[in-house]
Z-matrix of the N, CA and C atoms (Angstrom, degrees):
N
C 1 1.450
C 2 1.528 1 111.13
N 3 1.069 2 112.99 1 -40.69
C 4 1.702 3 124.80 2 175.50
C 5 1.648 4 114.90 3 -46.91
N 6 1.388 5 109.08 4 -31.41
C 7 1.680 6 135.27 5 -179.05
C 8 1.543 7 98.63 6 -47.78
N 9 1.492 8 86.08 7 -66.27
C 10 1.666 9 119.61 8 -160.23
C 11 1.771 10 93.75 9 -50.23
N 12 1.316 11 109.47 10 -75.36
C 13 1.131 12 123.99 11 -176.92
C 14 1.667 13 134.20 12 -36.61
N 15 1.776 14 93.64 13 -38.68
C 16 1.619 15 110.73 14 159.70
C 17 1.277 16 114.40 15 -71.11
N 18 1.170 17 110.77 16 -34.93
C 19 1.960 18 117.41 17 -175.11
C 20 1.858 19 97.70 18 -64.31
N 21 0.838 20 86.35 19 -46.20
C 22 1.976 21 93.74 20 -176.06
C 23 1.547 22 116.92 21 -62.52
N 24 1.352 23 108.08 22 -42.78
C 25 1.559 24 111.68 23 177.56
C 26 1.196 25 98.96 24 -65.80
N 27 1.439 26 140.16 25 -58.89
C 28 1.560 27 136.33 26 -147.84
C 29 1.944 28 89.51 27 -84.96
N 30 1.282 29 109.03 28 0.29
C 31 1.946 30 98.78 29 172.04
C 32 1.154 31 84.97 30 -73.70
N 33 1.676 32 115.74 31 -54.92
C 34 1.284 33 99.69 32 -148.20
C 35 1.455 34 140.04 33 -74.20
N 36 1.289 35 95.55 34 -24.85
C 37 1.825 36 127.77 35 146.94
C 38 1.383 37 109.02 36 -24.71
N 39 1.548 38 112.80 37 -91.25
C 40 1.035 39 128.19 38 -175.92
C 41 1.661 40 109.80 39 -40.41
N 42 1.473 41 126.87 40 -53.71
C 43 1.543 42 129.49 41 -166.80
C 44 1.869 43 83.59 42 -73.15
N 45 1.177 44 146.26 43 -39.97
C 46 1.487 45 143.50 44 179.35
C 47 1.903 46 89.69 45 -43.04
N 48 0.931 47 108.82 46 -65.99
C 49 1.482 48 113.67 47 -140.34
C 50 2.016 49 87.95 48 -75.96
N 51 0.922 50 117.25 49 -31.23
C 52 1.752 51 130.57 50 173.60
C 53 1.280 52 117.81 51 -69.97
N 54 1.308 53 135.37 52 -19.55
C 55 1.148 54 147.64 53 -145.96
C 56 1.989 55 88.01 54 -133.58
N 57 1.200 56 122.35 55 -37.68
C 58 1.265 57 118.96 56 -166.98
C 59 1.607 58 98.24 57 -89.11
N 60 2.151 59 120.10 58 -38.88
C 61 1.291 60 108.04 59 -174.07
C 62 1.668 61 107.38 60 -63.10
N 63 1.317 62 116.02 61 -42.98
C 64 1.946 63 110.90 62 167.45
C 65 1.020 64 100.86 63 -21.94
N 66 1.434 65 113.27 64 -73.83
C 67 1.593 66 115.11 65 -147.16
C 68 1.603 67 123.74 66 -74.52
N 69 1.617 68 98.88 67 -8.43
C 70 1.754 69 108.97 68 172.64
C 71 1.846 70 111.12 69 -78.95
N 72 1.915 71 109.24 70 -15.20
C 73 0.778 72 94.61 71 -162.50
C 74 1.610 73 90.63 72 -118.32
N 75 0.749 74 148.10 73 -27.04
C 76 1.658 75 148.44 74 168.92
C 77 1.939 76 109.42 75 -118.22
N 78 1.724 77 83.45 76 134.69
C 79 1.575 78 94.08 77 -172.37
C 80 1.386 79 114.31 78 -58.22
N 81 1.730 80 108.22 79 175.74
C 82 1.557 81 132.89 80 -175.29
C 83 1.806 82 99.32 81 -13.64
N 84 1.394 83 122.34 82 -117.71
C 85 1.645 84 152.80 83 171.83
C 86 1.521 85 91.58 84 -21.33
N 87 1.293 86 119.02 85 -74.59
C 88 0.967 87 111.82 86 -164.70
C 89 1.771 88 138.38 87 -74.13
N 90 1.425 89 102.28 88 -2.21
C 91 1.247 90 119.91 89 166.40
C 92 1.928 91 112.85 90 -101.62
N 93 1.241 92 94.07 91 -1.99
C 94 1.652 93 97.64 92 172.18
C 95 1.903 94 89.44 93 -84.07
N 96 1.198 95 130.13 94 -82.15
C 97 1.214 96 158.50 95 142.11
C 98 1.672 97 96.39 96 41.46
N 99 1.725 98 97.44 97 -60.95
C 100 1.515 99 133.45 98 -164.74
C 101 1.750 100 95.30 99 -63.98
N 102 1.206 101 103.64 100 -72.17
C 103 1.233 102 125.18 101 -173.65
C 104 1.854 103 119.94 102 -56.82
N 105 0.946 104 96.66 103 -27.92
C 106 1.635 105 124.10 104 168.25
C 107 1.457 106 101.10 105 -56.66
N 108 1.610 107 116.54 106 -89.79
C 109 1.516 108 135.67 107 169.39
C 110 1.925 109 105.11 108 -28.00
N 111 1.325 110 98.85 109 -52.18
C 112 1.515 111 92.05 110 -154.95
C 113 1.729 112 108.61 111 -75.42
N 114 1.608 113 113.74 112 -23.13
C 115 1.553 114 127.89 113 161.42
C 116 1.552 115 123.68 114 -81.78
N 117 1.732 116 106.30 115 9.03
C 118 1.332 117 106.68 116 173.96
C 119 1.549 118 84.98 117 -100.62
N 120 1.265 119 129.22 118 -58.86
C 121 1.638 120 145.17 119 176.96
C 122 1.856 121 112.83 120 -24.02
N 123 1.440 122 96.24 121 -49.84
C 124 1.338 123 117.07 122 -175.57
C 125 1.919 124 104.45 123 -61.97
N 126 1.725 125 102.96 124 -61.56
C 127 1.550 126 109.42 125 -167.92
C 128 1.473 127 98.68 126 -45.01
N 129 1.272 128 112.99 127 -57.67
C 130 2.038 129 121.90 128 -177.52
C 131 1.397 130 115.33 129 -33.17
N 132 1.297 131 97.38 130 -52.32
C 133 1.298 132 104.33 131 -176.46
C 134 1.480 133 127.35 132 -75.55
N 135 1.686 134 104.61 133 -21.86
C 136 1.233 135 106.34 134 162.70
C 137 1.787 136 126.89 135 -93.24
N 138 1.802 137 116.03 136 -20.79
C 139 0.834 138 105.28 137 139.19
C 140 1.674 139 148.91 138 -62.92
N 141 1.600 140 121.24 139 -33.25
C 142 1.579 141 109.81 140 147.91
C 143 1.266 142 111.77 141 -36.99
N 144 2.023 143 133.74 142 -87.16
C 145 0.636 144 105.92 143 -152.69
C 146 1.609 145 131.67 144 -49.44
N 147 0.966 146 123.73 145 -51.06
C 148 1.622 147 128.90 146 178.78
C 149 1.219 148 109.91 147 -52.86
N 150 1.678 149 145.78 148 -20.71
C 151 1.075 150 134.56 149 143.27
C 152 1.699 151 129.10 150 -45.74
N 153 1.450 152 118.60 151 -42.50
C 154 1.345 153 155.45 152 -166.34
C 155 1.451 154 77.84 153 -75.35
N 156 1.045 155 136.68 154 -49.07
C 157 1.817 156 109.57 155 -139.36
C 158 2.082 157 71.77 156 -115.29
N 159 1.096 158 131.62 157 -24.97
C 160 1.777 159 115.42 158 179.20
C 161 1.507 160 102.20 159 -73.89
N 162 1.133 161 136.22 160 -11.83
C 163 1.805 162 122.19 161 -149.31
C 164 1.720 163 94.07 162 -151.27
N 165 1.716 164 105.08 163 13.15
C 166 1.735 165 104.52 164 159.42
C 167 1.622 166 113.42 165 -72.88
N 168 1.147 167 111.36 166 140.69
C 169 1.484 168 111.07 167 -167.58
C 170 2.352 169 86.06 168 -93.52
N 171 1.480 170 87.61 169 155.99
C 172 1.819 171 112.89 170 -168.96
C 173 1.862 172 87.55 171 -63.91
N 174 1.160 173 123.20 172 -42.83
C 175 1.495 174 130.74 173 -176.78
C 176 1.854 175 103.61 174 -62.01
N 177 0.550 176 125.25 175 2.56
C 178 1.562 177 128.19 176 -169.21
C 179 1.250 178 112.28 177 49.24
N 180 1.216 179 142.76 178 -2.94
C 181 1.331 180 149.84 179 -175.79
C 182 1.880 181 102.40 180 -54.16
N 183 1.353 182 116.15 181 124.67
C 184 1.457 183 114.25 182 179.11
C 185 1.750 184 120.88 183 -94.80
């Protein structure tokens, strides 16, 4: 459980430090806005992949 728990702090670290470069570079609203779009962009992309690699057929065929 301790794993879990370290894996989670350093997310949250990491999204701290991701969430703060937005905001150094586009103002208040509109760097939320930014950050919004770019963590909807992100989930997609991490849901494809993990779809892609559950529903790859053993033949490699795509």
């Amino acid at each position: 459980m301790q794993i879990l728990e370290d894996i989670w702090e350093k997310v949250c670290i990491g999204y701290s430090y991701y969430s703060g470069f937005i905001h150094s570079i586009f103002p208040s609203q509109l760097g939320d806005l930014v950050e919004y779009c770019l963590d909807i962009a992100i989930a997609c992309l991490i849901i494809k992949a993990v779809a892609s690699a559950a529903f790859h057929t053993k033949g490699g065929n795509d």
